[in-house]
C-alpha positions in Angstrom: 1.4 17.2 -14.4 4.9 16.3 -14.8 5.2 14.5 -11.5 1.8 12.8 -12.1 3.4 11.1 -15.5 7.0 10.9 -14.7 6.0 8.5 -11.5 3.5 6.1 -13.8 6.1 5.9 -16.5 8.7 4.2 -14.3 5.8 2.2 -12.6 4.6 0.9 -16.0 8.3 0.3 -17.3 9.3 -1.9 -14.1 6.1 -3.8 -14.6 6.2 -4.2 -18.1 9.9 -5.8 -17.5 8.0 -8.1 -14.9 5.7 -9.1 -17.8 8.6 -9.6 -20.2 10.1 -12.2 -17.5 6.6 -14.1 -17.2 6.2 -14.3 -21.0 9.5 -15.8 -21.0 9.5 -17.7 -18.0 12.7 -16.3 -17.5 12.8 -16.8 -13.6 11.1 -20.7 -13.6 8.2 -21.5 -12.8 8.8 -20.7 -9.3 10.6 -17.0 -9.8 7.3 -15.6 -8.8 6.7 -17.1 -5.6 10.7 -16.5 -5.0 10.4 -12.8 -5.7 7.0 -12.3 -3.6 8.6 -14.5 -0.6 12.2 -12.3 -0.4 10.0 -9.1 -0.6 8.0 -10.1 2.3 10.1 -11.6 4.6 14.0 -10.1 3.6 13.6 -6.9 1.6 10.1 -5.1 2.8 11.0 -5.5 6.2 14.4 -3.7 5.9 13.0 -1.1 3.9 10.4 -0.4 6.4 12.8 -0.6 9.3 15.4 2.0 7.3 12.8 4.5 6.7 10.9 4.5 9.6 14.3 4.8 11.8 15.3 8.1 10.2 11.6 9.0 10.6 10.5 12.4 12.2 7.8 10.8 14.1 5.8 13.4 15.3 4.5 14.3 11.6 1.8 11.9 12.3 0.4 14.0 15.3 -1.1 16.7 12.4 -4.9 17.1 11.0 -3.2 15.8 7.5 -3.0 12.9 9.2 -6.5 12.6 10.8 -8.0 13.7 7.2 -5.7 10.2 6.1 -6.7 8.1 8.9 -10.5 8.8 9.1 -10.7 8.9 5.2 -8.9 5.3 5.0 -11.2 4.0 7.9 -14.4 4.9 6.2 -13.4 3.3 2.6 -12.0 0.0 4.1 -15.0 0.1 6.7 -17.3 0.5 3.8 -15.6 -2.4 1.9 -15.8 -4.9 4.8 -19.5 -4.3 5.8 -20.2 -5.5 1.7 -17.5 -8.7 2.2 -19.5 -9.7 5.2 -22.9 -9.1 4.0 -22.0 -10.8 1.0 -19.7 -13.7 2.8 -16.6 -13.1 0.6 -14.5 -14.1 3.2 -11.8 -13.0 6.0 -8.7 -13.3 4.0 -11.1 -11.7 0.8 -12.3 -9.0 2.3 -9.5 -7.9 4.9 -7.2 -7.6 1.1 -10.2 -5.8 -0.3 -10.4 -3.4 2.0 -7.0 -2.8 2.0 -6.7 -1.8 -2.2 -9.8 0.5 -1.3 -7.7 2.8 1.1 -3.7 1.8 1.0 -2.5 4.1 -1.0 0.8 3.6 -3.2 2.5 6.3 -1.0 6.1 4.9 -2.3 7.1 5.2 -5.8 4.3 6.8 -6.8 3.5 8.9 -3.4 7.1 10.1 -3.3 7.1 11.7 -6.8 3.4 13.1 -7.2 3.9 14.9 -4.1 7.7 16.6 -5.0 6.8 16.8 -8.2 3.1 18.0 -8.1 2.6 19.4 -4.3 6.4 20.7 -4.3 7.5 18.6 -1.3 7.8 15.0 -1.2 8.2 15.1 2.6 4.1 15.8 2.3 3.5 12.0 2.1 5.6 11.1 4.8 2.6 10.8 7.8 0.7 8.8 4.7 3.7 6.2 4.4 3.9 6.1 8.6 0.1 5.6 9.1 0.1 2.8 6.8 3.2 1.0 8.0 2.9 1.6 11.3 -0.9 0.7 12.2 -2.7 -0.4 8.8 0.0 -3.1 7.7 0.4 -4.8 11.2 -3.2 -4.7 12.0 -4.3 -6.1 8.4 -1.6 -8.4 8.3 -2.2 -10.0 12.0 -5.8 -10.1 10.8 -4.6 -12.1 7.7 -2.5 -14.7 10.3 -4.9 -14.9 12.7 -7.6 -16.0 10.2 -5.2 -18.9 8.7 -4.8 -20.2 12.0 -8.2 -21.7 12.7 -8.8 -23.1 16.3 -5.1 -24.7 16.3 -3.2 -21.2 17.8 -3.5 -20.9 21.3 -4.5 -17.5 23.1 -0.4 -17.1 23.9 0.5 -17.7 20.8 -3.0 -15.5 18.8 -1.2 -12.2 21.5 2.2 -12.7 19.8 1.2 -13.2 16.0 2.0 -9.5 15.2 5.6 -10.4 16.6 5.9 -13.2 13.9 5.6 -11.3 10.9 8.1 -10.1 9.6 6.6 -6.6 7.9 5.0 -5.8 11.2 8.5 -6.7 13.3 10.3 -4.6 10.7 7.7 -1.6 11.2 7.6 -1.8 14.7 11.8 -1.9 14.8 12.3 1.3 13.1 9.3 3.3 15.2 11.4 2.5 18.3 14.7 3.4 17.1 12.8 6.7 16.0 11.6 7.4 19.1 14.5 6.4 21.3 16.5 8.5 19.2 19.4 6.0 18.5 21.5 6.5 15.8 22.7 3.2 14.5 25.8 3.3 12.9 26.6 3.2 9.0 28.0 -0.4 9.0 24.4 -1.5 10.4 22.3 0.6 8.7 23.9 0.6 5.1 23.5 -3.4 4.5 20.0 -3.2 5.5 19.3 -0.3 3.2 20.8 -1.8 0.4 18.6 -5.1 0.9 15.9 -2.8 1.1 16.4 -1.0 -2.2 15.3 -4.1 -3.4 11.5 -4.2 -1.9 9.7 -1.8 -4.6 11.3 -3.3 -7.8 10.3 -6.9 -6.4 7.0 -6.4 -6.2 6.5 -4.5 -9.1 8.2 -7.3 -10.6 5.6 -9.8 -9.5 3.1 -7.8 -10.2 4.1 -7.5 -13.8 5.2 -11.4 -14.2 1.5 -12.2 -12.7 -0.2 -10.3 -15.5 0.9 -12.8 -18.4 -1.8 -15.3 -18.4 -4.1 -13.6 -16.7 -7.6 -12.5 -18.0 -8.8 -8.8 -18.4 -9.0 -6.9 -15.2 -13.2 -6.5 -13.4 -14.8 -9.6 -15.4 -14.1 -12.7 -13.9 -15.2 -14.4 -10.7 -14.0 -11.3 -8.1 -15.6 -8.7 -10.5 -17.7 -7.5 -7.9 -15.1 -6.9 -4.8 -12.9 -5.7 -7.6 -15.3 -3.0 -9.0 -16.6 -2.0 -5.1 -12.9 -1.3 -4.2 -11.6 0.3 -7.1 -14.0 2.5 -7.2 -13.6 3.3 -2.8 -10.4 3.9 -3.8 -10.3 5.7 -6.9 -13.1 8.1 -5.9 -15.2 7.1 -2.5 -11.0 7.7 -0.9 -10.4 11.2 -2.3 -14.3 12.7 -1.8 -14.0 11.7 1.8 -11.4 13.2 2.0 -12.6 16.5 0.7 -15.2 16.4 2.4 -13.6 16.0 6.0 -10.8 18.1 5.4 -13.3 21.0 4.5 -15.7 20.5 7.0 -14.6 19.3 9.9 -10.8 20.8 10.0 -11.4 23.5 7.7 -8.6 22.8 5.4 -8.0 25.4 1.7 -5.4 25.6 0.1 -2.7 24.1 -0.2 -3.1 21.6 2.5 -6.2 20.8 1.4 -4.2 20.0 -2.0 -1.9 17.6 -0.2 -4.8 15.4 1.1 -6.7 15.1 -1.6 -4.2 14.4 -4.3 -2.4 11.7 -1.6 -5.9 10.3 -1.1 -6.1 9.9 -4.9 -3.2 7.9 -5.0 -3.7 4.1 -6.5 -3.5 1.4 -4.6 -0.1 -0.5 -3.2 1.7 -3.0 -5.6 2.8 -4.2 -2.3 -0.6 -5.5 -1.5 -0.5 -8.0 -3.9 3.2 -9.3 -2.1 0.6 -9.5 0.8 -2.1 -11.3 -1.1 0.4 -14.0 -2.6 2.6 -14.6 0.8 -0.9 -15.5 2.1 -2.4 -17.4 -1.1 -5.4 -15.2 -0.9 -7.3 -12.7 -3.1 -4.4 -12.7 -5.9 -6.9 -11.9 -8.1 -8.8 -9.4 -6.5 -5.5 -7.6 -5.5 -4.0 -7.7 -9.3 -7.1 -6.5 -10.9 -7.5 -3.6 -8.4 -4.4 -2.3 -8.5 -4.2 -2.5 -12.0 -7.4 -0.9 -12.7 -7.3 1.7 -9.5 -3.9 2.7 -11.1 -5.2 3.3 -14.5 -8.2 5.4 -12.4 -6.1 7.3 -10.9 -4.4 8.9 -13.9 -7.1 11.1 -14.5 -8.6 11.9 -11.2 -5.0 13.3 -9.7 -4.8 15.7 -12.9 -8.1 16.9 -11.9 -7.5 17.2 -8.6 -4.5 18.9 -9.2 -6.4 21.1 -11.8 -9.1 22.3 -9.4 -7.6 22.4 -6.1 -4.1 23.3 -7.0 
């Protein structure tokens, strides 16, 4: 349970410092949107493109993964057949679905799974999946529905090629798979820049808080609830579920899904939400309360399965 703990402490502490600033107004009035604009375009891109370069890319070729993939696909499926049904919206629903199955696979994945699974490579495909096909897919969704009749067809086919957390994905998958080894000089500036990704967002995320009202009652308590609740619980019993039945799965692989499916939602979402002044809300109060969720439903996971 150590892991479990050990990776919310740190989470809470950042984000309480990110509160602290807001209080304050420490930053401006505009620190926020400062901090959520060099996470997106400058630091998250260089993080992704760092990590995925050193990547072992054939970790996402594994039934882990499929248990991941298909688990994700039914939660944020499930999320956008309510947002259109109920008309919630592109931008609303497309960040909706996303806190019901993007899993924090960073600073909290990294920790839980050395920690409580024993290997923190374990959350590796997790971390590829999502950078590699969820973020570019979601995000080009998110452009693409900002762009109204005024993009033309040429310029709708190179939208994924315009974002910067997509190009910066992308990047480091083909230096994986060419097999280049780029050189310390190169690599070291961009790491460095991306160091800075997590403890931005967390930031915001914590400077967004002051102000705010309590998380599930106001006027996105509905989206908020449905995807808390695919995430928190819908995410990991899906999970389960597949992993047993269809791939057979005990032990301690079956451990390693479940627990990563249990994992909170991604403080980077709401970087997302805010770069595209959408669903600030919705994001906040899901992560927020899926994180609180989660607490308990990885010690029991952990507790049964492990």
């Amino acid at each position: 349970m150590t892991g479990v703990l050990s990776g919310f402490v740190v989470i809470a502490v950042v984000i309480g410092v990110g509160y602290v600033l807001g209080r304050r107004g420490t930053l401006g009035a505009q620190g926020g949107e400062v901090l959520t604009r060099l996470a997106f375009t400058v630091a998250g891109p260089s993080l992704l493109f760092t990590t995925l370069a050193r990547a072992d890319l054939s970790v996402l070729f594994s039934a882990r993964l499929l248990v991941t993939a298909l688990s994700t696909a039914v939660v944020c499926g499930a999320f956008a057949a309510v947002g259109v049904a109920r008309r919630w919206g592109v931008g609303r629903t497309t960040i909706g679905a996303l806190c019901s199955g993007y899993v924090n696979s960073g600073n909290l994945g990294i920790p839980i799974a050395a920690y409580v699974l024993g290997d923190a490579s374990l959350v590796a495909p997790v971390l590829l999946f999502q950078v590699v096909l969820v973020t570019p897919v979601a995000l080009t969704i998110l452009d693409l529905s900002g762009m109204g009749e005024n993009g033309t067809v040429w310029r709708r086919l190179l939208t994924p090629l315009r974002n910067p957390i997509a190009v910066g994905s992308l990047s480091g998958v083909v230096v994986s798979a060419a097999g280049w080894r780029l050189p310390g000089p190169l690599m070291n500036p961009l790491t460095l820049i991306g160091n800075m990704s997590v403890p931005a967002a967390l930031l915001v995320f914590g400077m967004s808080l002051h102000g705010s009202s309590a998380p599930g009652r106001g006027r996105d308590r509905q989206p908020v609830l449905l995807s808390v609740a695919l995430k928190s619980l819908g995410q990991p019993l899906v999970a389960w579920a597949l992993a047993t039945v269809l791939f057979g799965l005990r032990g301690g692989p079956l451990l390693d899904v479940v627990v990563t499916s249990a994992l909170p939602a991604a403080q980077n979402l709401f970087t997302y939400a805010g770069r595209y002044r959408v669903a600030e809300s919705l994001a906040r109060e899901s992560i927020l309360l899926s994180t609180i969720v989660s607490v308990p439903v990885l010690v029991a996971a952990a507790a049964a399965l492990g």
